[in-house]
PLY file of the C-alpha trace (Angstrom):
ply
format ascii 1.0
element vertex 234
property float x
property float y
property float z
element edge 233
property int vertex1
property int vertex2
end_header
-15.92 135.52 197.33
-17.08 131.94 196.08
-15.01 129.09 197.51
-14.94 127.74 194.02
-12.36 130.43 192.86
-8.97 128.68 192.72
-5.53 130.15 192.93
-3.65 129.23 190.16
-0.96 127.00 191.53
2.48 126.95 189.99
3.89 124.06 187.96
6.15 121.68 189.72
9.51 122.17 188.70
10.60 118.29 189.91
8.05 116.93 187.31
8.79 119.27 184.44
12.36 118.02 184.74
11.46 114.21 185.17
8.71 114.03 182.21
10.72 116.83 179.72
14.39 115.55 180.39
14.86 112.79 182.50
12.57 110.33 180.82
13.05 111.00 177.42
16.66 111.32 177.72
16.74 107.72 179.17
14.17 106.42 176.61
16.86 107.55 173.86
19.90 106.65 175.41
18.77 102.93 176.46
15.77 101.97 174.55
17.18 103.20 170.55
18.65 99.91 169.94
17.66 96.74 167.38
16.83 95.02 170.33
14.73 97.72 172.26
12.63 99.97 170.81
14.05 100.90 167.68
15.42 103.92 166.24
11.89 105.46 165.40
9.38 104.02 167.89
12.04 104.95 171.27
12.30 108.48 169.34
8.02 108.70 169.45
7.84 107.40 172.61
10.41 109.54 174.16
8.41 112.38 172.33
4.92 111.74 174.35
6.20 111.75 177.51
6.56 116.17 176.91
3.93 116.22 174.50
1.93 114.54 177.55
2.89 116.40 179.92
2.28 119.65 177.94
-1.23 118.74 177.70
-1.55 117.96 180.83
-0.43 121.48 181.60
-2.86 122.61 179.45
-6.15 120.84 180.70
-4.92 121.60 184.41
-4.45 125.67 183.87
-7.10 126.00 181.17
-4.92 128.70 179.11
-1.65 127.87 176.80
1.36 128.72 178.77
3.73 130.18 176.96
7.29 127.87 177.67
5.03 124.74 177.37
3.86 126.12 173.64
7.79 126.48 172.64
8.28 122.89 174.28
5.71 121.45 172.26
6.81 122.90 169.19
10.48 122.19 170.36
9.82 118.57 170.65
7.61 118.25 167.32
10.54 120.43 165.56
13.17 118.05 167.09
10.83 114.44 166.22
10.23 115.88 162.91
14.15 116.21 162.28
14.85 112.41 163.77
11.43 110.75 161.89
12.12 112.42 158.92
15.99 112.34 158.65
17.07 115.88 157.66
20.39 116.72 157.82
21.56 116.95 161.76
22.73 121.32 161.09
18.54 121.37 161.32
18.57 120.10 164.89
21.29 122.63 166.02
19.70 125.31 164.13
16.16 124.86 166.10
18.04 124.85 169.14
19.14 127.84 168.27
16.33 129.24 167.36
13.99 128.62 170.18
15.87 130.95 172.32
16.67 133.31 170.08
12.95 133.66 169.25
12.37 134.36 172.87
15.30 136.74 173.43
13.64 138.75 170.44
10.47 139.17 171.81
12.15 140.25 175.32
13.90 142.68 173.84
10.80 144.19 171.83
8.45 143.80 174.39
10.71 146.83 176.31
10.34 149.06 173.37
6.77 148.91 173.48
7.21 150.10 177.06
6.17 146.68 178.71
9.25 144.72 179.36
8.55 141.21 180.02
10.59 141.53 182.92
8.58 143.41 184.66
5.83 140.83 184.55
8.23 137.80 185.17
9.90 139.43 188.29
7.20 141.95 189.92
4.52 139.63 191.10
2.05 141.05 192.83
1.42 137.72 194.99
4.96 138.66 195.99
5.60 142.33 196.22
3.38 145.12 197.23
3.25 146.53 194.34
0.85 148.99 195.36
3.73 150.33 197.82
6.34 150.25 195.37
4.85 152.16 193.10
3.32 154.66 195.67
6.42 155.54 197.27
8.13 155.77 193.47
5.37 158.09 192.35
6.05 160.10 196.21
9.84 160.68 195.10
9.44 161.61 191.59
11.58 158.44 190.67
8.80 156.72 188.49
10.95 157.48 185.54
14.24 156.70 186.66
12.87 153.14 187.88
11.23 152.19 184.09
15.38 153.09 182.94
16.46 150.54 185.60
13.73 147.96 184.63
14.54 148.70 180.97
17.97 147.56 181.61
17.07 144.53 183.67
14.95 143.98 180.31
18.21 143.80 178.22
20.00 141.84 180.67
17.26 139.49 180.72
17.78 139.16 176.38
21.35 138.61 176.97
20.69 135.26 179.17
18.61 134.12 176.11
21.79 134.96 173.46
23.41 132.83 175.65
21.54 130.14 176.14
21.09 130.06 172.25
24.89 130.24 172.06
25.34 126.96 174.05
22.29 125.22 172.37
24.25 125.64 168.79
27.34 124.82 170.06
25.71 121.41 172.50
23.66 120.22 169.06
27.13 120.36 167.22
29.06 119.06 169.53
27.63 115.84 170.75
24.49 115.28 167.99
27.19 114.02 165.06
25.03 111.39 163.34
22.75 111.17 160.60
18.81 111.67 161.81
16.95 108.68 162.27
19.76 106.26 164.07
20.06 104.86 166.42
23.00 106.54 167.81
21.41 109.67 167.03
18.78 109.12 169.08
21.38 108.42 171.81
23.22 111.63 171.04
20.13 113.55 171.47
19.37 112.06 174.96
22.97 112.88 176.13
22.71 116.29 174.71
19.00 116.73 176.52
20.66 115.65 179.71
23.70 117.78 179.44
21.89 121.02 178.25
19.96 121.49 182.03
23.83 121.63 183.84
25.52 123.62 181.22
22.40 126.12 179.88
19.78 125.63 182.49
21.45 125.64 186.04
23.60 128.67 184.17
20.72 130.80 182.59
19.10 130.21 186.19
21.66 131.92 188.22
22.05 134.92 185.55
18.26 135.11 185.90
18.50 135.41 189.72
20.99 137.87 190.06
18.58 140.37 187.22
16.17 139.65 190.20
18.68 140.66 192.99
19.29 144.26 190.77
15.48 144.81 190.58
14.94 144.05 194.18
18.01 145.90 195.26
17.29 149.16 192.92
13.71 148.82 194.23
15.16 149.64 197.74
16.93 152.01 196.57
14.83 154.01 194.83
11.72 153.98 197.15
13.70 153.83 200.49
11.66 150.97 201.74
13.16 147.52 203.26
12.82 144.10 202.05
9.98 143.14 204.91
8.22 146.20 203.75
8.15 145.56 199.62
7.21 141.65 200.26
3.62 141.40 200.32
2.89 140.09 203.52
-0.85 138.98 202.74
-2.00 135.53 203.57
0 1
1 2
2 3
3 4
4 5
5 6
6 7
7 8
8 9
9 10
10 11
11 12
12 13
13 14
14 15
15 16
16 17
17 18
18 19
19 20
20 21
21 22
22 23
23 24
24 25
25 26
26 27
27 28
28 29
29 30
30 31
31 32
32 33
33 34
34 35
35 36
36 37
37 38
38 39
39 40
40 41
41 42
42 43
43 44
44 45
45 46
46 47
47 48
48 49
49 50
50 51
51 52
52 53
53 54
54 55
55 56
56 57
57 58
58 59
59 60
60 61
61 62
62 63
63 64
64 65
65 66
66 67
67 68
68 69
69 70
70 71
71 72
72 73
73 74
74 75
75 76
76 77
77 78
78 79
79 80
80 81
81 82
82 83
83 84
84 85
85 86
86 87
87 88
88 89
89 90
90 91
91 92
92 93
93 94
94 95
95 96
96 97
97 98
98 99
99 100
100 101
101 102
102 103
103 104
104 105
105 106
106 107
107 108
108 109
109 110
110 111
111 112
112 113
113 114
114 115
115 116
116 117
117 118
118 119
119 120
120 121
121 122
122 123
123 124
124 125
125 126
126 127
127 128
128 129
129 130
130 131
131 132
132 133
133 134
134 135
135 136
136 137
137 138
138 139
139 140
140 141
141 142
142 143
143 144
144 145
145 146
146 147
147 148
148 149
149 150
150 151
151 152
152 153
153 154
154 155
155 156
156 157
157 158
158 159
159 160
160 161
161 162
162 163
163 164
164 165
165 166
166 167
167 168
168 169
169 170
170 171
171 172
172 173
173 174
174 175
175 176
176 177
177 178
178 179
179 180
180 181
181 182
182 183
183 184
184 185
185 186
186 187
187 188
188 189
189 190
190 191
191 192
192 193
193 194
194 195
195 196
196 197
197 198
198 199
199 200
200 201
201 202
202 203
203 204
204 205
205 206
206 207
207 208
208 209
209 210
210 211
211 212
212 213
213 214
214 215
215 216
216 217
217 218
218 219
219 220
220 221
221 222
222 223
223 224
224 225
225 226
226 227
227 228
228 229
229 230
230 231
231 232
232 233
C-alpha cells in the first residue's frame, strides 16, 4: 500500500459549530446596527463565514458532502430572503423545507431497499461487518434484520419531521420582522443560536438511541457481543 493513501478524517464537530452558528449568530446579533455593520453588509458577512467553511470542506475532502451542500444552499436560501426582503413566512418555510427534503429522501431511500441508515450507522471502520453479516446469513435471520433496519429507517424520517416541525415553529416564533432590518438580522442570529439546544442537541439524542436499537437488535439477532461486532482493527 502507498503511504500517500490518506484516511479520510472526519470533520470537526467544534469548528462546524463555531464557523456555522456561533460566528454568524454573533455577527447578526451585535454587528446589524447603523453604527456597525449595517443591516446588509453584517447579513453578507455573517453569510461567508459557512459559505467559507463549506468550501473549505470541499477543497479538504475533494467530493461534495452532502449536509455541507444543504448548508450552502441553506445559507444562500436564507441571505437571499434578508438581501432581497421577501416576506419573513419564506424564511420559516425554507426551514422547513430543508429537513423535510431530507426526511423524504430517508424514507425513499428504504423503499429502494438501501436505507440510508444503514450507511449512516453500519460503518465498516466500526463494525465487523463481515461478522455481522456472516453470522446473520448462518441463522437464516438476513431477512428479519433488513425488517429491523427498515424500521430504524423510518425512525430515522421521523427525527427529520421533527426537526422540520421545530424549524417552522423557531422561524415564526422569534424571526417577526420584515427582511432586510436590522432587527431581523438580530432575530435570525437568536433563532440560529437557539435552534442547536432545542432541534440539534434533541434530534441528536433521538438519533443515538436508533443507534442503540440497531446495535442492540444486531446482538440479538447474530448472538454475538459488543467486543465481538466492534471492529477491532488498528
Amino acid at each position: 500500500m502507498s503511504t500517500q493513501t490518506q484516511t479520510k478524517r472526519p470533520n470537526n464537530t467544534l469548528l462546524e459549530l463555531i464557523f456555522n452558528i456561533v460566528i454568524p449568530s454573533i455577527i447578526l446579533m451585535k454587528l446589524s446596527g447603523g453604527e456597525y455593520l449595517g443591516s446588509v453588509y453584517a447579513l453578507v458577512v455573517a453569510l461567508l463565514f459557512p459559505l467559507g467553511y463549506g468550501l473549505y470542506d470541499f477543497v479538504k475532502n475533494k467530493s461534495m458532502n452532502f449536509i455541507s451542500l444543504l448548508g450552502f444552499l441553506s445559507t444562500l436560501l436564507t441571505g437571499g430572503i434578508g438581501l432581497f426582503e421577501l416576506d419573513v413566512e419564506w424564511l420559516a418555510i425554507k426551514e422547513a423545507a430543508i429537513p423535510s427534503a431530507i426526511g423524504l429522501v430517508v424514507l425513499i431511500s428504504g423503499f429502494w431497499g438501501k436505507p440510508l441508515i444503514a450507511k449512516i450507522l453500519l460503518n465498516p471502520i466500526l463494525f465487523n461487518l463481515d461478522l455481522i453479516y456472516q453470522s446473520l446469513s448462518d441463522q437464516g435471520k438476513t431477512d428479519l434484520f433488513k425488517a429491523k433496519i427498515q424500521r430504524a429507517n423510518h425512525l430515522l424520517s421521523i427525527t427529520f419531521v421533527f426537526s422540520a416541525t421545530m424549524n417552522y415553529l423557531l422561524a415564526k416564533w422569534i424571526v417577526i420582522s420584515p427582511a432586510g432590518t436590522t432587527k431581523f438580522n438580530e432575530q435570525l442570529g437568536e433563532m440560529t443560536m437557539l435552534s442547536y439546544p432545542v432541534i440539534a442537541i434533541p434530534s441528536m439524542i433521538m438519533l443515538s438511541a436508533i443507534m442503540f436499537y440497531v446495535v442492540k437488535s444486531v446482538m440479538k439477532l447474530t448472538g454475538l457481543k459488543w467486543d465481538q461486532i466492534l471492529n477491532a482493527a488498528n
